[in-house]
N, C-alpha and C positions, 0 to 999 in steps of 0.2 A: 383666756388671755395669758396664765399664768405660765400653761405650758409653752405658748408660745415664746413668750422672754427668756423662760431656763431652756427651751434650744437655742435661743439666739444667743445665748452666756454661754452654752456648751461650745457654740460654733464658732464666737470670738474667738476661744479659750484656746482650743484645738487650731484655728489658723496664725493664732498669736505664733505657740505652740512650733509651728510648722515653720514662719517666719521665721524666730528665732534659732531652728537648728541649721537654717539654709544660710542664717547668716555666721551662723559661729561654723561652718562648713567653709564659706566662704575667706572666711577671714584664716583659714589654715592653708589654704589651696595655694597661697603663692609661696608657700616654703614645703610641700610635700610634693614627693614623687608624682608622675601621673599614672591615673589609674585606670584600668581597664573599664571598657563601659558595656552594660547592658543594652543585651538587644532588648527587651522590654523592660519597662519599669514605669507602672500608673499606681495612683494614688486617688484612691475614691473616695468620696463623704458621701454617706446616704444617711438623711432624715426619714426616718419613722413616725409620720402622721398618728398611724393606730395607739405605737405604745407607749411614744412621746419621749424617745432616744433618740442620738445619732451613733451612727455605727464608722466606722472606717476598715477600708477593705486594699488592699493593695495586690499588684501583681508585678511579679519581679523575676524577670528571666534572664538568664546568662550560661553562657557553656564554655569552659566550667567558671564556675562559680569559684572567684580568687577573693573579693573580699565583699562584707555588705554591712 
């Protein structure tokens, strides 16, 4: 049971985490340039049952690549 609460603090942590950069992102967007967009861009959380991590994995594509 223990490990299950330290993922579930891992996972708050990290969507806190995520929230907060979406909103200080946001709160610059109406005084910066616009920016080019990605053709891809995901953001993955995988929990590790076996070793009792979470991982995060992302994939992020653009041609070319101007800013990230």
């Amino acid at each position: 049971m223990k490990s299950f609460e330290r993922n579930l603090s891992l996972f708050a942590v990290a969507s806190g985490l995520v929230l907060l950069a979406a909103a200080a992102r946001g709160a610059g967007a109406a005084t910066a340039a616009p920016r080019p967009s990605f053709e891809v861009a995901d953001l993955y959380f995988e929990l590790n049952d076996t070793d009792g991590d979470l991982g995060l994995h992302g994939r992020i594509d653009g041609d070319p690549w101007q800013l990230l």
